[in-house]
C-alpha positions as CSV (number, residue, x, y, z in Angstrom):
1,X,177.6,-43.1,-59.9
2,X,179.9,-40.8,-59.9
3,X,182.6,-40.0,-57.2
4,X,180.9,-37.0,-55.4
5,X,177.6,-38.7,-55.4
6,X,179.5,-41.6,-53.4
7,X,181.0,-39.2,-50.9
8,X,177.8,-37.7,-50.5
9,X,176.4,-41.3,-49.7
10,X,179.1,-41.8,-47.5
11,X,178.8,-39.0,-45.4
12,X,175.1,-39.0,-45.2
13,X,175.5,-43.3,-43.8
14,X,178.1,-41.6,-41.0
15,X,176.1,-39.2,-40.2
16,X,173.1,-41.1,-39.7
17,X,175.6,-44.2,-37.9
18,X,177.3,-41.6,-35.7
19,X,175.1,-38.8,-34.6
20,X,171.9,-41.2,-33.9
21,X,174.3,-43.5,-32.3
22,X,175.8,-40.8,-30.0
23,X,172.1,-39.6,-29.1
24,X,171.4,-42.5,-26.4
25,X,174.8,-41.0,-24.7
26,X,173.6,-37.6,-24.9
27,X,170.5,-38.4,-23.4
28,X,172.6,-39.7,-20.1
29,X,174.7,-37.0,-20.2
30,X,171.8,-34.7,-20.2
31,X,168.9,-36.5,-17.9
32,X,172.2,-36.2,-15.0
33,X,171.0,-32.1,-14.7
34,X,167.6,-32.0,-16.4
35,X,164.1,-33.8,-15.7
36,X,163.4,-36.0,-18.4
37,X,159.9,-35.2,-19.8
38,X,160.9,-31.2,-20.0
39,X,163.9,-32.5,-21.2
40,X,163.1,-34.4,-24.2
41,X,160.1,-31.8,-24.5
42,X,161.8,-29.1,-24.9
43,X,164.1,-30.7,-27.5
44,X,161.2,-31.8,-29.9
45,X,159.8,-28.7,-29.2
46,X,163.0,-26.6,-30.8
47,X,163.8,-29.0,-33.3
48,X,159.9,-29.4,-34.3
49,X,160.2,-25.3,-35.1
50,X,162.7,-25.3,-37.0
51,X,161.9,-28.2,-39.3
52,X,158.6,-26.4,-39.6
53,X,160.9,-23.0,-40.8
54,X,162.6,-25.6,-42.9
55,X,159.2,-27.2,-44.5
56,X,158.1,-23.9,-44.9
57,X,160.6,-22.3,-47.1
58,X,161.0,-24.9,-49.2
59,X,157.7,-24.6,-50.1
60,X,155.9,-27.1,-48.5
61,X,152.3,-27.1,-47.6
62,X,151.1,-29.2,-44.4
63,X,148.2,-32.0,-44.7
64,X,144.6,-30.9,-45.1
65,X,142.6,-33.8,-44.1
66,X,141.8,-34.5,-40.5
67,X,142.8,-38.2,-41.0
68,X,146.3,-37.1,-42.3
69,X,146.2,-35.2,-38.7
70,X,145.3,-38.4,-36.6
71,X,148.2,-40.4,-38.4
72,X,150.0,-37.9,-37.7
73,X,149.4,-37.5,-33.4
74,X,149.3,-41.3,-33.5
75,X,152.6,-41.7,-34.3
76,X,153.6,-38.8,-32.3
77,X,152.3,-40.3,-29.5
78,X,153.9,-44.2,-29.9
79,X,157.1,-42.9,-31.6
80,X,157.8,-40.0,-29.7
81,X,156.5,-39.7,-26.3
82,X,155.7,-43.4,-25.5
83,X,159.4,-44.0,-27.3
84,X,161.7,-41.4,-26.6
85,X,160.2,-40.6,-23.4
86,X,160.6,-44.2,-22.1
87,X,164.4,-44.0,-23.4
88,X,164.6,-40.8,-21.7
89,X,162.9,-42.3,-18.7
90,X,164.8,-45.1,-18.4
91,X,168.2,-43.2,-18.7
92,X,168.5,-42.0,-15.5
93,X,169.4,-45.2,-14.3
94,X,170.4,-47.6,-17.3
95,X,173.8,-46.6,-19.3
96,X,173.5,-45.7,-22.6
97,X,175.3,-48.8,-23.9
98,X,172.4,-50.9,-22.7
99,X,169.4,-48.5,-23.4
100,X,170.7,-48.6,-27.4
101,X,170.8,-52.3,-27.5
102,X,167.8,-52.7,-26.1
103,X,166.2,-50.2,-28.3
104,X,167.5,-51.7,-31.2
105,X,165.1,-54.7,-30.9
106,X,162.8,-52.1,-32.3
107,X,163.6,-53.3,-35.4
108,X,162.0,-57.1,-34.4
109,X,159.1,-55.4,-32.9
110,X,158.2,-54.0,-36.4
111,X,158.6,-57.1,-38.2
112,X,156.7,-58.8,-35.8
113,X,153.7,-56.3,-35.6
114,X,153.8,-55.8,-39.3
115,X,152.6,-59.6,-39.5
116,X,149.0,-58.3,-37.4
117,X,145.9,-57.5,-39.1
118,X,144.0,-57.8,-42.2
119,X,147.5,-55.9,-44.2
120,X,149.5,-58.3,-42.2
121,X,153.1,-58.8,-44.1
122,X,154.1,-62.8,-43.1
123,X,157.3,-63.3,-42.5
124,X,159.9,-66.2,-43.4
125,X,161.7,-68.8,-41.6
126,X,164.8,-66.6,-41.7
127,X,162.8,-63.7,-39.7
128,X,161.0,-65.8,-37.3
129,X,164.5,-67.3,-36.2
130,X,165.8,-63.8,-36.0
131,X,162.7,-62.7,-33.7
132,X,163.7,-65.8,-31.7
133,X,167.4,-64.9,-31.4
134,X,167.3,-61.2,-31.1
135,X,164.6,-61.3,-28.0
136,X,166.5,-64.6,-26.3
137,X,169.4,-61.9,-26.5
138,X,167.4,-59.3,-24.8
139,X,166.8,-62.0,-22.1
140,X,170.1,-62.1,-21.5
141,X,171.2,-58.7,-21.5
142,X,169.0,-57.6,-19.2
143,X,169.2,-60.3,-17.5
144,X,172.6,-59.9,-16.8
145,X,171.8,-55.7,-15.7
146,X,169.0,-56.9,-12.9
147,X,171.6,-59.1,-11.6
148,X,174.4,-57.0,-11.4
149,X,171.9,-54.7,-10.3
150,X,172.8,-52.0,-12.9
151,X,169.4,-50.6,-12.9
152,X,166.4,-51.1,-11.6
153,X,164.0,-53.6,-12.9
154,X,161.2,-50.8,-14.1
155,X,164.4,-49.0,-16.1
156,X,164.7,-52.0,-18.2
157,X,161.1,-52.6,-18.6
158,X,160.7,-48.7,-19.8
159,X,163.2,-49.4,-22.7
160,X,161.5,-52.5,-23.6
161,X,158.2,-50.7,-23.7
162,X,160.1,-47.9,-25.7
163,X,161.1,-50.4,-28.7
164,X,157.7,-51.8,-28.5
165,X,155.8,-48.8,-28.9
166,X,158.5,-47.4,-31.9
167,X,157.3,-50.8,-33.7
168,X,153.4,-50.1,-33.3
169,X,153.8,-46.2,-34.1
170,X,155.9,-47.6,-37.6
171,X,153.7,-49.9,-38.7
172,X,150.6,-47.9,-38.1
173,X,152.5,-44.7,-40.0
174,X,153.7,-47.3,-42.7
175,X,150.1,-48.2,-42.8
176,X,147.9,-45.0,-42.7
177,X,151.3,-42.0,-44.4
178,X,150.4,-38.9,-44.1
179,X,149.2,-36.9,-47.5
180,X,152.2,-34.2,-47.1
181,X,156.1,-34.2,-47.4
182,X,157.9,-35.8,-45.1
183,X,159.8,-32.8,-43.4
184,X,156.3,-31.3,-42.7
185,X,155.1,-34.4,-41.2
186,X,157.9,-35.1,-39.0
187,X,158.0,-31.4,-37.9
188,X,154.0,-31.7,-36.9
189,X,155.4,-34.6,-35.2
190,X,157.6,-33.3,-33.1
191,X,155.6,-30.2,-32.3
192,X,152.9,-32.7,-30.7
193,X,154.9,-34.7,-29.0
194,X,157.0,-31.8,-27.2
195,X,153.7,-30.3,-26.3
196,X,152.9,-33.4,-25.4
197,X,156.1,-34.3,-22.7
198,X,156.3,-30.8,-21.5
199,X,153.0,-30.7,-20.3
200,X,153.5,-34.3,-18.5
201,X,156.9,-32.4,-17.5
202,X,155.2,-29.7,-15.5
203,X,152.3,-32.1,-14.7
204,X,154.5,-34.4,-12.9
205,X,156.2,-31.2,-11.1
206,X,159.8,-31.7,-12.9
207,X,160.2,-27.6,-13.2
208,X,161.7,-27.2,-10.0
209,X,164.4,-29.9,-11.0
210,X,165.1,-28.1,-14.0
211,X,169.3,-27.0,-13.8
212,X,170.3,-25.9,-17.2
213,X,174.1,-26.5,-16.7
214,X,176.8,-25.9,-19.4
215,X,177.1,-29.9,-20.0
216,X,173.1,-29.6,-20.3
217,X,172.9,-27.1,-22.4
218,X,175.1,-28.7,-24.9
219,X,173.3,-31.7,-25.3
220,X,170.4,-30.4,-25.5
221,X,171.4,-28.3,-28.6
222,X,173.0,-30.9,-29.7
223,X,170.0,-33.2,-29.9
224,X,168.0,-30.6,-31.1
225,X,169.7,-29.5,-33.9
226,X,171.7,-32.8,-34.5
227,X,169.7,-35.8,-33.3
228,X,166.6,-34.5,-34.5
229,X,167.7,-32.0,-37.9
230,X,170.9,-32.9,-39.4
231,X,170.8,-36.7,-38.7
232,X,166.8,-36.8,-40.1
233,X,167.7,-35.3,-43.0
234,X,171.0,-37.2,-43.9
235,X,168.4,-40.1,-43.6
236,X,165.3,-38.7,-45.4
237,X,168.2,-37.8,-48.3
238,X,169.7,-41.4,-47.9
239,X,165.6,-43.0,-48.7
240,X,166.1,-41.9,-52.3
241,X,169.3,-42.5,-53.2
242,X,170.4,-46.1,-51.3
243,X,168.6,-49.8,-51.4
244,X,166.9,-50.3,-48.5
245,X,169.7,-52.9,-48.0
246,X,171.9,-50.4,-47.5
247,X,170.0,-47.9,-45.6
248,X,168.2,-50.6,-42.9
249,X,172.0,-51.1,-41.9
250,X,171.7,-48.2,-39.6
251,X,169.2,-50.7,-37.1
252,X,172.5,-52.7,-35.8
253,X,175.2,-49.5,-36.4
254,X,173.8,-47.2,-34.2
255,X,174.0,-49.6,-31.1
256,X,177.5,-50.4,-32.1
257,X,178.2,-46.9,-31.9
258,X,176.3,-46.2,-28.9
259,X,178.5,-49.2,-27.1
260,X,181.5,-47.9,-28.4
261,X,180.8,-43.6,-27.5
262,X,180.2,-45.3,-23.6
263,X,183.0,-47.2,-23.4
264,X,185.2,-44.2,-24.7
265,X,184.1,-41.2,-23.7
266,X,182.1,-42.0,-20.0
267,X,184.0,-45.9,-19.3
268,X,180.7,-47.3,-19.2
269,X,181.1,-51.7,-19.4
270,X,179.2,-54.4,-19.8
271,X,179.7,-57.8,-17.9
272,X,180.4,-61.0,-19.8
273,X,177.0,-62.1,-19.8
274,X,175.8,-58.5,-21.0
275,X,178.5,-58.6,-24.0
276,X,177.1,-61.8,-25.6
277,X,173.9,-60.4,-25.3
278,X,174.9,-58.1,-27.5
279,X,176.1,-60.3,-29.6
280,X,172.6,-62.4,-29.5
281,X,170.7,-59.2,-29.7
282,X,172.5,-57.9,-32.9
283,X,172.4,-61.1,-34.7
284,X,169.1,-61.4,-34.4
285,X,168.5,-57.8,-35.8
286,X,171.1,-58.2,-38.6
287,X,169.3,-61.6,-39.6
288,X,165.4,-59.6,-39.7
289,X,166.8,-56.7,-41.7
290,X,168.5,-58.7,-44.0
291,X,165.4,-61.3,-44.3
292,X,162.9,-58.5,-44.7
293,X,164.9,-56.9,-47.6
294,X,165.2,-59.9,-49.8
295,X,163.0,-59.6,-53.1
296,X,159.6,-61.4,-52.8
297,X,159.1,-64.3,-55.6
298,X,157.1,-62.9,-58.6
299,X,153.4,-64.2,-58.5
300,X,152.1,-67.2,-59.8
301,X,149.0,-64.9,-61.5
């Protein structure tokens, strides 16, 4: 490995740590002018486009098969509008800080679900203790919100129905991949899904709220182009080039980030009780990421 290929590494990991990180702050910024569903539709929408644009230049073709399709709009639906829409949802009222720890349980949710069905993965003792730990640690983080009265009850229960639905839409995608490149898929993704939150948008009669101020504006481009363009494909690069030891570390940095970003830049806290939450909550990832990325003992066959 030679030195550039290690600053390229090391730029990709920041970029994936910081941008995705800051996103759940960008969010609250944003959701403060603009309704939520237009909001996050109108983001998948743009950054759908242009990773369509992107796909397209490069040369590469979308799926054929109608089943390719359905994985497709399933995951669009669990990953995308059930789980970003719930974030975005939930953000009017619960600080960024919070809504990224809770989210981050996403990665228990996957390991759990992964376990269902007739291509059910078990799990060890080492990830079963981290399921306990990391959802005793949403307990008490939320916990600890409803009693300070932070946010209301339904806020919290969004972002735990977020995580939830991020696990089912991952194993199901892990499960059923799409027959085409990855940019094309997540583009066809995000086309669906900011159809999909737009029309729920003006549905739910969000247009008259919609105030497109300077602050806004920003983060909306920002997530766009950012949140959704750069930061996917500083990942989708990272796949091929890192052990997935290295690149599953990103499922306990971006809350860090996210706690840090609303601390410095909009003085949001967290109560006593909420920080070792945090804690609780971030062990518990750290010990199901590392668990499911040990090497599997060869088969007696």
């Amino acid at each position: 490995m030679n030195m550039s290929r290690n600053s390229a590494v090391a730029l990709a990991l920041a970029t994936v740590y910081l941008v995705w990180g800051s996103t759940y702050l960008a969010i609250r910024v944003g959701v403060r002018d603009l309704p939520p569903f237009l909001f996050a539709g109108s983001r998948f929408l743009g950054a759908g486009l242009l990773m369509l644009l992107w796909a397209w230049s490069r040369g590469q073709k979308l799926p054929t098969r109608w089943r390719d399709y359905r994985s497709i709009g399933l995951a669009a639906v669990t990953m995308l509008v059930a789980g970003n829409g719930l974030v975005t949802w939930a953000e009017q009222w619960v600080e960024s800080n919070q809504a990224a720890l809770i989210v981050a349980t996403s990665a228990l949710w996957i390991a759990w679900f992964g376990t269902f069905g007739l291509r059910g993965e078990p799990i060890g003792r080492s990830s079963v203790i981290g399921l306990a730990v990391g959802f005793a640690g949403v307990a008490v983080l939320v916990g600890g919100g409803i009693q300070l009265r932070a946010a209301p009850p339904l806020g919290y229960a969004a972002l735990l129905g977020a995580a939830m639905a991020w696990g089912v839409g991952s194993v199901y995608l892990r499960r059923h991949p799409p027959d085409c490149s990855a940019w094309a898929g997540a583009a066809l993704q995000m086309l669906i899904a900011g159809s999909l939150m737009s029309g729920i948008g003006l549905a739910s009669g969000e247009l008259p709220r919609w105030h497109l101020t300077p602050s806004a504006a920003w983060m909306l481009l920002y997530l766009m182009l950012f949140g959704s363009c750069v930061a996917y494909g500083a990942y989708f690069w990272l796949v091929q080039q890192v052990t997935p030891a290295v690149l599953g570390t990103y499922a306990y940095v971006n809350p860090a980030v996210a706690v840090v970003l609303g601390w410095a830049l909009v003085g949001e806290q967290l109560s006593p009780m909420q920080w070792l939450g945090t804690g609780v909550i971030l062990a518990g990832v750290v010990l199901v990421t590392l668990a499911s990325r040990k090497p599997k003992p060869a088969s007696p066959a």
